[in-house]
C-alpha positions as CSV (number, residue, x, y, z in Angstrom):
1,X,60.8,80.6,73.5
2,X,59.5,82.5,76.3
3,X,61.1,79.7,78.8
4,X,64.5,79.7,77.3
5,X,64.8,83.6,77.6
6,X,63.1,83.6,80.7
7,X,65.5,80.8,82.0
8,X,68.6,82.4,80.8
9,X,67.4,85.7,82.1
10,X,67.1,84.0,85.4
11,X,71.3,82.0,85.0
12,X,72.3,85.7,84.4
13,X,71.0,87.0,87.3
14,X,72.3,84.2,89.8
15,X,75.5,84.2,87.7
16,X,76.0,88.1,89.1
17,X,75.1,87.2,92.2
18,X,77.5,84.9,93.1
19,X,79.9,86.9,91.4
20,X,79.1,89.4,93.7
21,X,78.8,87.2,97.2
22,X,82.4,85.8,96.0
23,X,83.7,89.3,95.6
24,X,82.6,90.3,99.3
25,X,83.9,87.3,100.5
26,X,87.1,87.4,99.2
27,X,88.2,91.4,99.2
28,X,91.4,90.4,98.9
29,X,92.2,88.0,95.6
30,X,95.4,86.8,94.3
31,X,95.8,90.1,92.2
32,X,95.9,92.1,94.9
33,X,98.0,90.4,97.1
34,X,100.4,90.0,94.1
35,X,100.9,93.6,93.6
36,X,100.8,94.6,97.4
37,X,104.3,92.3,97.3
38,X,105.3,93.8,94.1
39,X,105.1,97.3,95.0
40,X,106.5,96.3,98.5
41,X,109.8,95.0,96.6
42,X,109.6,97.4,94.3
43,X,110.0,100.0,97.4
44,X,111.9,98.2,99.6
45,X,109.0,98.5,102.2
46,X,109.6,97.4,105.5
47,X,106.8,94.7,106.9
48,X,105.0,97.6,108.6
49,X,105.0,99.8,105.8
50,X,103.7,97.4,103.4
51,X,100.9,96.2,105.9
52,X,100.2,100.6,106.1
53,X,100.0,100.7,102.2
54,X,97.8,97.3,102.0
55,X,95.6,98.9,104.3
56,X,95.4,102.1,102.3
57,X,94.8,100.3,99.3
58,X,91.6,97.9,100.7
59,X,90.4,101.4,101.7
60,X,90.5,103.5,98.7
61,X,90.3,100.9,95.6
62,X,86.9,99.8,96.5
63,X,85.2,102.9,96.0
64,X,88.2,104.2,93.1
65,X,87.7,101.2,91.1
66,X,84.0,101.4,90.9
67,X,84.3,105.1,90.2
68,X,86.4,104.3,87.2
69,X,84.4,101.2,86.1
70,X,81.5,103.8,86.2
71,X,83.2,106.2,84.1
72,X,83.8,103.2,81.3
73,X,80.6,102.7,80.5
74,X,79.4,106.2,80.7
75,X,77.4,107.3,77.8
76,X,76.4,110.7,78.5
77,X,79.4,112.9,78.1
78,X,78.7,115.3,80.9
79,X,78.5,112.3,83.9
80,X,81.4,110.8,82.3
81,X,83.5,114.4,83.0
82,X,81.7,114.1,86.7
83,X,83.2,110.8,87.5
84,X,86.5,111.2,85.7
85,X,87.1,114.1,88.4
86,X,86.0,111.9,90.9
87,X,87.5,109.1,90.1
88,X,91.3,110.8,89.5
89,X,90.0,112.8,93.0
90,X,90.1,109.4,94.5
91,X,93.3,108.0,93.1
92,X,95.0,111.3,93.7
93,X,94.1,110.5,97.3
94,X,95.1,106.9,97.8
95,X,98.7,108.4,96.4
96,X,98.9,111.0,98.6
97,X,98.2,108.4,101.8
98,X,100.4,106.1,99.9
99,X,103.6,109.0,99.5
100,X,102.9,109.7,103.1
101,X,103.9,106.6,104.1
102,X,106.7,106.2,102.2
103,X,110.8,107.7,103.1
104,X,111.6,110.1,100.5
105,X,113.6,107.6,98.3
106,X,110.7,105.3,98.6
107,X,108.4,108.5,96.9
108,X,111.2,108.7,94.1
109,X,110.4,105.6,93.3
110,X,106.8,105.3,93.9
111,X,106.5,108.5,91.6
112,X,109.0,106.7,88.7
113,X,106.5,103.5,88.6
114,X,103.3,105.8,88.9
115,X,104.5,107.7,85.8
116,X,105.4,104.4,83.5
117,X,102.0,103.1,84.2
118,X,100.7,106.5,83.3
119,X,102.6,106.4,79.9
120,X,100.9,102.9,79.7
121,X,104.4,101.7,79.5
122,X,105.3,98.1,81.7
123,X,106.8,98.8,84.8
124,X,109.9,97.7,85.0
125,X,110.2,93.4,85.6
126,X,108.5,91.9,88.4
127,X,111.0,90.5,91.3
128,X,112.0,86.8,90.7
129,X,109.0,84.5,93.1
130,X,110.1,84.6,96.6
131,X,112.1,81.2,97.3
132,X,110.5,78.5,99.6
């Protein structure tokens, strides 16, 4: 018995692990990339623009996201308040680099799309799959 829970103790662990080494190898998965072109058609960015807002967003959601993951699974009600102010700190300021990026029909916009995913509502349809 011992063994068994010693052994998956052990598949856990490497499990994580590689989780983990695949996660730093590949910082930027499918997801991503999916909604870095969404929002960019969403906004009409141009090329430079959406390479600016990518680069915004590999350097804020690293440290946002874990924030927030944090915050989840926060038991003691006190922390919890702590890194909900961080964490909407942190999102406040990758929207603020976003909007600064952004013409001022692109922050409309940005601001419309923002506030239905606030309301938990869908955003509006994702554009058709780029023809090839």
């Amino acid at each position: 018995m011992k063994r068994l829970f010693i052994a998956l103790i052990l598949a856990c662990v490497t499990a994580v692990a590689a989780y983990a080494i695949f996660l730093r190898a590949c910082p930027e998965n499918k997801k991503f990339d999916c909604e870095i072109k969404w929002l960019s058609h969403k906004l009409a960015l141009t090329p430079e623009q959406t390479e600016r807002v990518r680069a915004l967003h590999l350097k804020y959601c690293p440290s946002m996201n874990g924030l927030c993951a944090q915050m989840k699974s926060c038991g003691d009600p006190a922390r919890k308040t702590e890194l909900n102010r961080a964490c909407s700190e942190s999102t406040g300021k990758l929207i603020e680099a976003v909007c600064a990026e952004l013409t001022p029909p692109q922050r409309e916009a940005y601001a419309k799309l923002l506030e239905s995913r606030k309301q938990k509502k869908p955003p509006q349809a994702h554009p058709p799959a780029p023809a090839q």
